[in-house]
C-alpha beads as a LAMMPS data file, in Angstrom:
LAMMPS data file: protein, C-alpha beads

124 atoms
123 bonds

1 atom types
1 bond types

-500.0 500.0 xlo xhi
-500.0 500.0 ylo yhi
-500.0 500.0 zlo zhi

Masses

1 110.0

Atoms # bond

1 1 1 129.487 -428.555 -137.648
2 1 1 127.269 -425.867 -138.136
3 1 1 129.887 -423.509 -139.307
4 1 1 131.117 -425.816 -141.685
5 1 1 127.534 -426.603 -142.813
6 1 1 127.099 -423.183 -143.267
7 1 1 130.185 -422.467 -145.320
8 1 1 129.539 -425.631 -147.628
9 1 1 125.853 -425.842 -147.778
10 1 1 125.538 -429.644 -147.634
11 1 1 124.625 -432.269 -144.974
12 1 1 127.140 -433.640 -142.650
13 1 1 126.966 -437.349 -142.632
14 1 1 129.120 -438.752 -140.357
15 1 1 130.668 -442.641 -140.317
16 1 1 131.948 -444.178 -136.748
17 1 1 134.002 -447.387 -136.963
18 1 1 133.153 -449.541 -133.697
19 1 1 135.658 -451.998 -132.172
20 1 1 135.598 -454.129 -129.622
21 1 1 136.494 -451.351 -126.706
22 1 1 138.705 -454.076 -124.973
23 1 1 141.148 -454.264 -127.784
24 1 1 140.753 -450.611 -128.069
25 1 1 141.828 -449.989 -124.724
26 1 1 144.409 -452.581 -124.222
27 1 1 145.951 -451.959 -127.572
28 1 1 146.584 -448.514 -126.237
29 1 1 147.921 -449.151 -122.611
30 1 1 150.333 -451.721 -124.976
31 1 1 151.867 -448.722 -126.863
32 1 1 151.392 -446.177 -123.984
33 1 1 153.416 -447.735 -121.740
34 1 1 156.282 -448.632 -123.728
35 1 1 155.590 -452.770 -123.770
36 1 1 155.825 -452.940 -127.405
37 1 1 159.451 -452.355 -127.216
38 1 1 159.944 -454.904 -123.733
39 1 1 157.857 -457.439 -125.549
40 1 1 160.846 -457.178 -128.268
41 1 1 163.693 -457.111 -126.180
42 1 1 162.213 -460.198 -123.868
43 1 1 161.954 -461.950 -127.294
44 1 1 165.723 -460.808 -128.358
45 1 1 166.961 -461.628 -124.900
46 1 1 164.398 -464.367 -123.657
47 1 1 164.496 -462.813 -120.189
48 1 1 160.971 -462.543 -118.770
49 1 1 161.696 -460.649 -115.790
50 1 1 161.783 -456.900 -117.787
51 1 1 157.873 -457.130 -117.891
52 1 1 156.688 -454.784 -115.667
53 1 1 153.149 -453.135 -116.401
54 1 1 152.491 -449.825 -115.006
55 1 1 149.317 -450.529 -112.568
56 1 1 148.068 -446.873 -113.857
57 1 1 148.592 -448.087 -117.646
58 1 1 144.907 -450.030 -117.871
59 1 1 142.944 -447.352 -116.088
60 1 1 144.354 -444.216 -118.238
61 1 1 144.149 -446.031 -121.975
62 1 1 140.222 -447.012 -120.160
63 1 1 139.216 -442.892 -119.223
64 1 1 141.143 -442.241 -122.557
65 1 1 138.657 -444.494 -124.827
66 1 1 135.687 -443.436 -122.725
67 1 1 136.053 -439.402 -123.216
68 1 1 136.752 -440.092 -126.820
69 1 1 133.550 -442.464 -126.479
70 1 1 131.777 -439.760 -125.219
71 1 1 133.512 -437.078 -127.649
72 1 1 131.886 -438.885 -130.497
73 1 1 128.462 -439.085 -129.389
74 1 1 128.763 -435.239 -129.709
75 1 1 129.853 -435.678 -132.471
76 1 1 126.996 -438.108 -134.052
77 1 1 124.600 -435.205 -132.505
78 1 1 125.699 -433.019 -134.346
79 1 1 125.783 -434.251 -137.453
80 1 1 122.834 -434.364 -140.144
81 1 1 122.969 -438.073 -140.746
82 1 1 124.901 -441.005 -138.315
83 1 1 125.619 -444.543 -138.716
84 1 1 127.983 -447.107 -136.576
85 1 1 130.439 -449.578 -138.778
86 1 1 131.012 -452.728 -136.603
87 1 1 134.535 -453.541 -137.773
88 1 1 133.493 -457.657 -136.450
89 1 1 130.213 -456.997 -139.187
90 1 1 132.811 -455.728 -141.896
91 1 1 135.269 -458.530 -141.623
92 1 1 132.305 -461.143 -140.994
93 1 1 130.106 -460.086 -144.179
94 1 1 131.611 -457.291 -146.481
95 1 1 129.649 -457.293 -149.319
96 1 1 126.208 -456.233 -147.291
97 1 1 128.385 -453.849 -144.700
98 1 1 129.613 -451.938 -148.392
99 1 1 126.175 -451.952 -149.614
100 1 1 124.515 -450.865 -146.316
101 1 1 127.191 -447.840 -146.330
102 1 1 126.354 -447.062 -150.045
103 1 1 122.554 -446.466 -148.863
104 1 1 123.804 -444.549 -146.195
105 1 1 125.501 -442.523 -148.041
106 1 1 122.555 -442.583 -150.899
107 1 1 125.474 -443.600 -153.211
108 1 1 124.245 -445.913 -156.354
109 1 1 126.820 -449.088 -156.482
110 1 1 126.830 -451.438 -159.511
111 1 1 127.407 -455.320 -158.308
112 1 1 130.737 -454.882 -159.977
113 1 1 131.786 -452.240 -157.910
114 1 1 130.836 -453.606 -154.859
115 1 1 132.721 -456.818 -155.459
116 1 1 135.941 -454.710 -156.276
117 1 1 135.664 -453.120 -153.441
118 1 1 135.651 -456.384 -151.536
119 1 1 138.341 -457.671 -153.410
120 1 1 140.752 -454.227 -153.180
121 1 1 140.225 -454.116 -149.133
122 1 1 140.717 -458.241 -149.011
123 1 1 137.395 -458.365 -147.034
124 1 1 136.176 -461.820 -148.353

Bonds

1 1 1 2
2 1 2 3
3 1 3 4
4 1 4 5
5 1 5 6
6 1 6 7
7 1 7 8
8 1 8 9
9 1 9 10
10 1 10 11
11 1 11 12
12 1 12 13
13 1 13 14
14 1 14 15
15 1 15 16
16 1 16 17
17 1 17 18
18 1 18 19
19 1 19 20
20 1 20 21
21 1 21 22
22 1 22 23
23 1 23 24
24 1 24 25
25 1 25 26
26 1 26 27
27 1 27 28
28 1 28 29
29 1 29 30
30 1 30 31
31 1 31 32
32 1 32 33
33 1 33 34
34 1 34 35
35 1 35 36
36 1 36 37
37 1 37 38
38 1 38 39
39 1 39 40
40 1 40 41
41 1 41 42
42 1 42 43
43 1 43 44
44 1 44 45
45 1 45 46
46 1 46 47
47 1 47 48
48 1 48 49
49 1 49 50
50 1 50 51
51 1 51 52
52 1 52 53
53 1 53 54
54 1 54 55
55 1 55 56
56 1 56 57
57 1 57 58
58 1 58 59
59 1 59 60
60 1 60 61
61 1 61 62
62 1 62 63
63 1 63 64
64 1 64 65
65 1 65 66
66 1 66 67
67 1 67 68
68 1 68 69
69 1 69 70
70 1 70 71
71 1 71 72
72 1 72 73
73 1 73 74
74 1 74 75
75 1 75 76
76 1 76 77
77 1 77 78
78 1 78 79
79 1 79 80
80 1 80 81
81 1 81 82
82 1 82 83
83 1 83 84
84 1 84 85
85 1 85 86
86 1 86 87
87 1 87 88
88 1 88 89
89 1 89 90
90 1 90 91
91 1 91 92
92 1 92 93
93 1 93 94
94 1 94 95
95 1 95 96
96 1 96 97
97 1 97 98
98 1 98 99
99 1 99 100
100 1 100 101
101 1 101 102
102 1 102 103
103 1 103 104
104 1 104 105
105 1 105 106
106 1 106 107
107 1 107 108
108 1 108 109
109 1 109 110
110 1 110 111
111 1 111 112
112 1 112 113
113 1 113 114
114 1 114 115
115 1 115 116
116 1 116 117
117 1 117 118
118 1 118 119
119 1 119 120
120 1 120 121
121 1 121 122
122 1 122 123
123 1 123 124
């Protein structure tokens, strides 16, 4: 960051989008290990006997969240200005998550705008 902030000459702000780390994790060992793909053909074929889950899939997608955990906290460090986005508080209440990034961002947003941004992302 400081090289960049030295090039452009302007504060790094810096948004991070928080999940739930569960669905974060398992979402990954999903993929990682190829179940997407079984989950289709058991549907196609109705045989349940092709699921078998790698034992190491849950505890590799679980170090893999937590070093890119840790990997953004460096990040937030770093930068000149931080703030966390709760993607549960964004789907619960748009409207105030939009304006509370706007302030964060010490952006001025019309009523109008805000709403069309809630509309255009399907948020409400």
């Amino acid at each position: 960051f400081r090289i960049l902030k030295k090039q452009l000459r302007v504060d790094i702000y810096v948004i991070r989008v928080v999940r739930n780390p569960y669905d974060n994790i398992a979402t990954d060992s999903i993929y990682h290990c190829g179940l997407v793909k079984v989950l289709k053909e058991m549907k196609r074929t109705r045989n349940k006997s092709l699921l078998q889950v790698p034992k190491t899939a849950l505890s590799g997608s679980a170090m893999g969240y937590f070093r890119l955990y840790f990997a953004s906290e460096k990040v937030k460090a770093a930068a000149d200005k931080t703030t966390d986005i709760h993607c549960s508080d964004l789907i619960d209440n748009p409207r105030d998550e939009i304006t509370r990034l706007c302030e964060f961002l010490e952006v001025q947003c019309s009523e109008d705008y805000i709403k069309c941004l809630v509309l255009a992302t399907q948020l409400q």
